[in-house]
C-alpha atoms as a printed R data frame, in Angstrom:
    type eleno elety resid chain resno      x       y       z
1   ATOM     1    CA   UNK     A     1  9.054  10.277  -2.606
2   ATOM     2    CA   UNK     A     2  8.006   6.762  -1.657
3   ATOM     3    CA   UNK     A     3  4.448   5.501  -1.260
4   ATOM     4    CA   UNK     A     4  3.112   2.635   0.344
5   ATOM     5    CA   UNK     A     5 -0.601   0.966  -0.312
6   ATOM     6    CA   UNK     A     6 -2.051  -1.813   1.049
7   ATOM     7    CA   UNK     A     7 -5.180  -3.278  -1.381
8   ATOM     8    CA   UNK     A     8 -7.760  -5.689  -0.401
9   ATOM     9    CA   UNK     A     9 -8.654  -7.686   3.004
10  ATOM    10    CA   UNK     A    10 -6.065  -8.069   5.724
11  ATOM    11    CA   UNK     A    11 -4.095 -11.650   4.873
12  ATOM    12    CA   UNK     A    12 -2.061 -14.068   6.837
13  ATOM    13    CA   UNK     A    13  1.512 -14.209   5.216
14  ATOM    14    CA   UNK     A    14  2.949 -17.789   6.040
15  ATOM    15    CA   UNK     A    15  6.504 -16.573   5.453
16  ATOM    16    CA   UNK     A    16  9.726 -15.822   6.947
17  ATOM    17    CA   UNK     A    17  9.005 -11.600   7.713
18  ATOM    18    CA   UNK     A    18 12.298 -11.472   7.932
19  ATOM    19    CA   UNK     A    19 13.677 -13.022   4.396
20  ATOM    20    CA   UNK     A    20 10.098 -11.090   3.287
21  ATOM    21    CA   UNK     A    21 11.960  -7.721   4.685
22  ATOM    22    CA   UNK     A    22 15.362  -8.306   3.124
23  ATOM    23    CA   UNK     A    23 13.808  -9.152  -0.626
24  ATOM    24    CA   UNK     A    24 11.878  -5.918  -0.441
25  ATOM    25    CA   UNK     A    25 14.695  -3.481   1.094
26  ATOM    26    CA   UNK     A    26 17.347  -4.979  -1.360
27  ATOM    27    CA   UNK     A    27 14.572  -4.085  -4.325
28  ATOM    28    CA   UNK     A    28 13.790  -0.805  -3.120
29  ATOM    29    CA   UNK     A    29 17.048   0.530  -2.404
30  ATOM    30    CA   UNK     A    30 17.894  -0.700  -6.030
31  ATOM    31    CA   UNK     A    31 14.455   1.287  -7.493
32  ATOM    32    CA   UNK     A    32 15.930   4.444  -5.284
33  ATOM    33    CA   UNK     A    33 19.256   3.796  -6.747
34  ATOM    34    CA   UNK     A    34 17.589   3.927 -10.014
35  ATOM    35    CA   UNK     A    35 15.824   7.494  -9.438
36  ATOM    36    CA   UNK     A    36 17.029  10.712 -11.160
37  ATOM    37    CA   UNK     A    37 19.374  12.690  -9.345
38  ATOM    38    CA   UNK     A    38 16.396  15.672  -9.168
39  ATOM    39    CA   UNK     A    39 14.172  13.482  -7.775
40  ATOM    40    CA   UNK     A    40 11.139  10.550  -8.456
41  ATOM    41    CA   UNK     A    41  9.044   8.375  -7.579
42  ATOM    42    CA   UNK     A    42  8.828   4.454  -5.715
43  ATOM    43    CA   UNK     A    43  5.511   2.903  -5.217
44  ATOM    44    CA   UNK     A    44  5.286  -0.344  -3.275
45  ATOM    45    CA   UNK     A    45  2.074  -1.914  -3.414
46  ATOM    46    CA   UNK     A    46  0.785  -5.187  -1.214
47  ATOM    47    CA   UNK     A    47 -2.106  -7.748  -2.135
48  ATOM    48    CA   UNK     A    48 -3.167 -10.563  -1.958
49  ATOM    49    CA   UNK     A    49 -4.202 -12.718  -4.920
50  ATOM    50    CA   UNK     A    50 -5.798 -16.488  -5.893
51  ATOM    51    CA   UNK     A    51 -1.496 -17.706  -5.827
52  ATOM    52    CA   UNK     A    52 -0.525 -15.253  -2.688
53  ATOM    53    CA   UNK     A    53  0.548 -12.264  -1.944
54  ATOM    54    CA   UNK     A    54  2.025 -10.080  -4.397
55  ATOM    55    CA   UNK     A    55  3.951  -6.811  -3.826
56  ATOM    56    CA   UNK     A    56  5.021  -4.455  -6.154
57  ATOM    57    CA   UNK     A    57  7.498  -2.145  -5.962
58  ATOM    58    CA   UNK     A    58  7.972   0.316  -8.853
59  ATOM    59    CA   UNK     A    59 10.260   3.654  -9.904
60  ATOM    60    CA   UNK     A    60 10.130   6.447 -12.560
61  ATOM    61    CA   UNK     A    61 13.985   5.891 -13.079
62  ATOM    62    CA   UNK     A    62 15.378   5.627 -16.481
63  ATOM    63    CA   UNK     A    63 14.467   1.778 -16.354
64  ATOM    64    CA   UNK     A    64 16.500  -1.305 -17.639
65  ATOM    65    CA   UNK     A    65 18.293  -1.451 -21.099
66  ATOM    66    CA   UNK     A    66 16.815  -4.879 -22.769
67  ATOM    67    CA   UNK     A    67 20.285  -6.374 -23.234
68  ATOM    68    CA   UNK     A    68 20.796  -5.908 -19.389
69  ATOM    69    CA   UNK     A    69 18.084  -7.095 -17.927
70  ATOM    70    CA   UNK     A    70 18.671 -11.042 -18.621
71  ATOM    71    CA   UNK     A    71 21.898 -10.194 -16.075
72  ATOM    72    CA   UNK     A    72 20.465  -8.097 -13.463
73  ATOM    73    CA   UNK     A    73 19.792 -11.122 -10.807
74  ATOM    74    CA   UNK     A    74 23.474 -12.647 -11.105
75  ATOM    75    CA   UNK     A    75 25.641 -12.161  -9.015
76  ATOM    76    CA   UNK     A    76 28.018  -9.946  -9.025
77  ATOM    77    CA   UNK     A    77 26.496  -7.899 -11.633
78  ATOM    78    CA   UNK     A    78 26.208  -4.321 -11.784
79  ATOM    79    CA   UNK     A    79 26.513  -0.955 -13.511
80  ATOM    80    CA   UNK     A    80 27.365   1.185 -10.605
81  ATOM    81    CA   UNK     A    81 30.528   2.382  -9.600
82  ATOM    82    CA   UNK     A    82 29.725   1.460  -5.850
83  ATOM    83    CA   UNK     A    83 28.592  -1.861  -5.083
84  ATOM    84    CA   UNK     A    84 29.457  -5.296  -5.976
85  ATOM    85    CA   UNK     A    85 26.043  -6.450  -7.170
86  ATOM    86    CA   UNK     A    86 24.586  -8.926  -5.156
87  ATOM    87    CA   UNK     A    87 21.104  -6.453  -3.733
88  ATOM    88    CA   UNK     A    88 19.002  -8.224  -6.205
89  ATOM    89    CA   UNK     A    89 20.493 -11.442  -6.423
90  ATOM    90    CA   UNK     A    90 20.326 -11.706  -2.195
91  ATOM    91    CA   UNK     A    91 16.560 -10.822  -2.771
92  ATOM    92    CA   UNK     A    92 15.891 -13.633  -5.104
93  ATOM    93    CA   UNK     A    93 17.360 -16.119  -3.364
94  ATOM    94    CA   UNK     A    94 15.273 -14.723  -0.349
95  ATOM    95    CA   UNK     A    95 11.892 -15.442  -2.188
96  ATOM    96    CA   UNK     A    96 13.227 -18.868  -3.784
97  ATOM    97    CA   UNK     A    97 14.024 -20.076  -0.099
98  ATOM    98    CA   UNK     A    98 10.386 -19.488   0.479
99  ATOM    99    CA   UNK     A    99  8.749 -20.777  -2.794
100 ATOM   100    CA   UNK     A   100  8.442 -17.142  -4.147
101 ATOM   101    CA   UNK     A   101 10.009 -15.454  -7.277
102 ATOM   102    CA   UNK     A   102 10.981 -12.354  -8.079
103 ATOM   103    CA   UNK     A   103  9.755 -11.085 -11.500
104 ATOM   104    CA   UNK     A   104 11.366  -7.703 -13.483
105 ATOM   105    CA   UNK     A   105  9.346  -5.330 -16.035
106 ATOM   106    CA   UNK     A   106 11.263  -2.615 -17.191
107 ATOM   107    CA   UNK     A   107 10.119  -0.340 -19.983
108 ATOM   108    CA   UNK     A   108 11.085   2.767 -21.408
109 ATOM   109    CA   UNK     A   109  9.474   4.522 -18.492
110 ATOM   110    CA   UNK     A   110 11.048   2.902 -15.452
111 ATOM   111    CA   UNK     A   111 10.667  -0.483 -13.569
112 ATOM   112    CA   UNK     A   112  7.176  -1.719 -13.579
């Protein structure tokens, strides 16, 4: 299941909407990816804050393992047997083009 929220007062975005919409489709397929085969959970969250707007997008998968994680945004890189890797690295490069970042917590519980 997938839920959206919006927090706070409507904001202009000064951004490209549509390097804004590849970063966050290329990070939610990849939390998707990440579910359980019986099923979870993605959450994306929008708001805005003092440095701009911020949206989260979280899963109840199995998460990261530590040593992977420093790897996850090169290219190339992945652990699935379809795919060659570059989701996550197209969506940082999206957000760097625009003066954004992408960040990654992963605990034991899933990507937060």
């Amino acid at each position: 299941m997938v839920h959206w929220e919006i927090l706070g007062e409507d904001r202009v975005l000064l951004a490209d909407p549509a390097l804004i919409a590849l970063a966050a489709r290329e990070v939610a397929v990849n939390a998707v990816e990440a579910l359980p085969a019986g099923g979870g959970d993605v959450r994306l969250t929008a708001e805005s804050g003092p440095q701009g707007g911020v949206v989260v997008i979280e899963d109840n998968g199995k998460g990261i393992p530590e040593e992977e994680r420093q790897f996850v945004m090169d290219p190339f890189y992945t652990t699935k047997s379809v795919g060659v890797g570059m989701g996550l690295t197209r969506a940082q490069r999206a957000m760097q083009e625009q003066g954004g970042s992408i960040a990654l917590d992963s605990g034991p519980e899933g990507v937060r």
